[in-house]
Structure formats: C-alpha cells, structure tokens
C-alpha positions as CSV (number, residue, x, y, z in Angstrom):
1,X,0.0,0.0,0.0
2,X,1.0,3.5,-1.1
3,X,0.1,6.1,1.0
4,X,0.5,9.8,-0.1
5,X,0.1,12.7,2.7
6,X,-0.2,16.3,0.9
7,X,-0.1,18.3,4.0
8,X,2.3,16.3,6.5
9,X,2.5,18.6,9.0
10,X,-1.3,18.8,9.4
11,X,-2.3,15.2,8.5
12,X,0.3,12.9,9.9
13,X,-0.6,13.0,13.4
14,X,-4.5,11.6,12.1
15,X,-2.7,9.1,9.6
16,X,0.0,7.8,12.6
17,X,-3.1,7.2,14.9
18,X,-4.9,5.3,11.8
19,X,-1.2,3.1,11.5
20,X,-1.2,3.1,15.4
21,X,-4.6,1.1,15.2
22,X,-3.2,-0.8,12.1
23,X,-0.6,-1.8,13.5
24,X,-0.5,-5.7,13.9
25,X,-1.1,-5.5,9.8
26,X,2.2,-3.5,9.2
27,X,5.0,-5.8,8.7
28,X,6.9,-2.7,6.9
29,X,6.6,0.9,6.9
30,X,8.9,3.1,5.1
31,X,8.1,7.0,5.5
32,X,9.6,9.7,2.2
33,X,9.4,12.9,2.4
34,X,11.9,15.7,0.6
35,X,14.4,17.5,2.8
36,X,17.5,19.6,2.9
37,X,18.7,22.2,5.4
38,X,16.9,24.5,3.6
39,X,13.8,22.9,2.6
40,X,11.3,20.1,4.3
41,X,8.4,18.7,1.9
42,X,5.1,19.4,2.9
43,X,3.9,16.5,1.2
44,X,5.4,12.6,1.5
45,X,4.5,8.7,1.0
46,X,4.0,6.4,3.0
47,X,4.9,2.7,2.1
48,X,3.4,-0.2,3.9
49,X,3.8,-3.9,3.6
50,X,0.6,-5.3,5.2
51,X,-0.5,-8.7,6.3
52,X,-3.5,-9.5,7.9
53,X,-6.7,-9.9,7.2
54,X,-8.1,-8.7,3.8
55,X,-11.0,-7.3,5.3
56,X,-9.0,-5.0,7.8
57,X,-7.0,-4.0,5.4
58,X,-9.3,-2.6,3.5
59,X,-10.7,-0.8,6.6
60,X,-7.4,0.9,6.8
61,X,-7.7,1.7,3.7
62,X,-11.1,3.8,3.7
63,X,-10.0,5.2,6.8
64,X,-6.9,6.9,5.8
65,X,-8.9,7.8,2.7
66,X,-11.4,9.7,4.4
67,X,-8.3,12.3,5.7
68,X,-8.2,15.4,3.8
69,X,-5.4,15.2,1.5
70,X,-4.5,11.6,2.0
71,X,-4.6,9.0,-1.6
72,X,-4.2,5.5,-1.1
73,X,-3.1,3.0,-3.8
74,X,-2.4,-0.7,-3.7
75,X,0.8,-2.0,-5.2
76,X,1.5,-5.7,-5.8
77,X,4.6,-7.0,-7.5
C-alpha cells in the first residue's frame, strides 16, 4: 500500500493514529518525504507492507482515505 500525505505537518498526526490502530497488519513501513537544510516537503509517501486480514486491510484503507489530503493506492509485485 502507497500512502500519499499532501499536507504532512497537518495530516500525519491523524494518519499515525490510523497506523497506530493498524498496527498488527504492518510488517513494513517506510516514511519519504523531501528535505534539505533549507527545505522540508510538505507533502510525502507512505509505504506499507501489510499482512492480515483482507477485510481489515481494507478498513485501513477507507479510513486513511477519508483524511483530507491523504490517496491510497495498492501495489503488488
């Protein structure tokens, strides 16, 4: 799962409590975001490798979907 934030600095708090509940599905998460001294993104991706439960997956899904400014893709490879 692909997970991108647009406004990190108001959203993550909301998406961390969402991973927080999420959590026993997570075996990977991988957190990107630009930055330099000079400049910190606003915007990032988040990159899960779930297992779990289908079902509750898709749950997590919805729910970080319904956060303004949060898109949620599957990848599978």
């Amino acid at each position: 799962m692909i997970v991108k934030i647009e406004a990190r600095s108001h959203q993550a708090p909301k998406v961390q409590e969402c991973l927080t509940r999420y959590g026993c599905n997570i075996k990977t998460r991988l957190g990107l975001h630009e930055t330099s001294p000079e400049y910190c993104a606003e915007d990032g991706l988040v990159i899960l490798e779930l297992t779990g439960k289908k079902e509750e997956n898709e749950q997590l899904k919805k729910e970080l979907e319904s956060l303004e400014g949060v898109t949620v893709q599957y990848l599978e490879i």
